[in-house]
N, C-alpha and C positions, 0 to 999 in steps of 0.2 A: 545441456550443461548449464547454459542459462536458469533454466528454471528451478534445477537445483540448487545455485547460488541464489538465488531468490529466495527459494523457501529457505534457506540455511538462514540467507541477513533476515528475514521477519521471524522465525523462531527466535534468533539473537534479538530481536528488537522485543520481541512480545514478553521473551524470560527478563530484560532489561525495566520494562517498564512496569511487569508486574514486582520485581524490587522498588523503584521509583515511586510509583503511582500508588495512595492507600486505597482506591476504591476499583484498582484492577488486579483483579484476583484469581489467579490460573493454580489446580492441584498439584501440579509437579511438571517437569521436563517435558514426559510425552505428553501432557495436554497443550505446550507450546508446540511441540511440530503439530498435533491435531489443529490449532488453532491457525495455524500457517496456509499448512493445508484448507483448512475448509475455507479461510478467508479468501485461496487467492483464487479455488472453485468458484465462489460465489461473485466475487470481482470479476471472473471470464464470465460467470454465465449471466449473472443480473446487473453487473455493472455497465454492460452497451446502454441497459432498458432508461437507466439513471441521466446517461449521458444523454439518451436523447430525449428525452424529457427535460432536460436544464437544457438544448439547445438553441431553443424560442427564446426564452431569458437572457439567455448568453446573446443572441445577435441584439436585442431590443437593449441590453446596457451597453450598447456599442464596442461588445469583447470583453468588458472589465469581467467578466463572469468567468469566463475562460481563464485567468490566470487561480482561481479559488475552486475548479473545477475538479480538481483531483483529489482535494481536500474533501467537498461534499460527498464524492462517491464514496469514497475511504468511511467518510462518518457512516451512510447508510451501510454501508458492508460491513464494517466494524460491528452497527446495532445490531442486524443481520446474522452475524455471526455469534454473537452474545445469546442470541433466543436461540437458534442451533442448538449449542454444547450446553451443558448441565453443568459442563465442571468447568467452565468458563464464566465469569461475571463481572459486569461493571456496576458500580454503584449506581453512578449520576450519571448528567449530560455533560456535567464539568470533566470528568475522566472518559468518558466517550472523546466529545472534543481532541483535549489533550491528546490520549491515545495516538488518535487519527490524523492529527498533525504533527507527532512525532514519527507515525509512519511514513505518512507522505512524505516529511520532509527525508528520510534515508532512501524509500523508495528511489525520489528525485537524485540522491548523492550517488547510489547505484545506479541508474540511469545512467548519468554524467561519466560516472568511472568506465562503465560497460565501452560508452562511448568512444572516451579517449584511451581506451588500451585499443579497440577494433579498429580505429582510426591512426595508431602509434606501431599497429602490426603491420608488418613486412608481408606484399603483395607480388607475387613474382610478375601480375598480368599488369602491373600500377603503370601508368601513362603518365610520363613526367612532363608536364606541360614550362618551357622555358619561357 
């Protein structure tokens, strides 16, 4: 159920931003779920690789790396996903960017929401600690 809310908000993000953005340019609707789809393929399957390759970096700036973490990967998965589809394009690195910190940051809003509805649900086994 999860996963399908996910691809639903980055479809809605990706048709969003190809209105918004003039150098991100998707053919119509279904190349936005195409694009969803293959993005969040390639984020399970290449995005560990990404992670752990920025992990050395990330301890050697004493963590600051980690908070822009999401963002890098999102950028290479995004490029990644650009050379993929035919009917997918981005101009620059400026609308890559962009893109990719518009996704991360809904990404992260859905995260947070996910959270506090699962956290706001009614458990019948919940231990009430007085």
């Amino acid at each position: 159920m999860y996963t399908l809310l996910h691809l639903a908000v980055l479809t809605i993000t990706v048709l969003l931003l190809a209105r918004v953005l003039p150098g991100f340019r998707i053919r119509g609707a279904s190349t936005a779920v195409t694009v969803a789809v293959v993005f969040s393929l390639l984020n399970w399957s290449v995005g560990w690789l990404v992670k752990v390759m920025l992990f050395l970096p990330a301890i050697l700036t004493l963590g600051l790396l980690f908070l822009i973490f999401p963002l890098i990967v999102n950028v290479v998965v995004l490029w990644l996903t650009d050379k993929v589809l035919a009917s997918f394009e981005l101009a620059d690195r400026r609308t890559l960017w962009l893109a990719a910190l518009a996704i991360t940051l809904v990404n992260f809003a859905v995260h947070v929401a996910l959270r506090a509805h699962a956290g706001a649900s009614w458990d019948p086994n919940a231990v009430v600690h007085v």
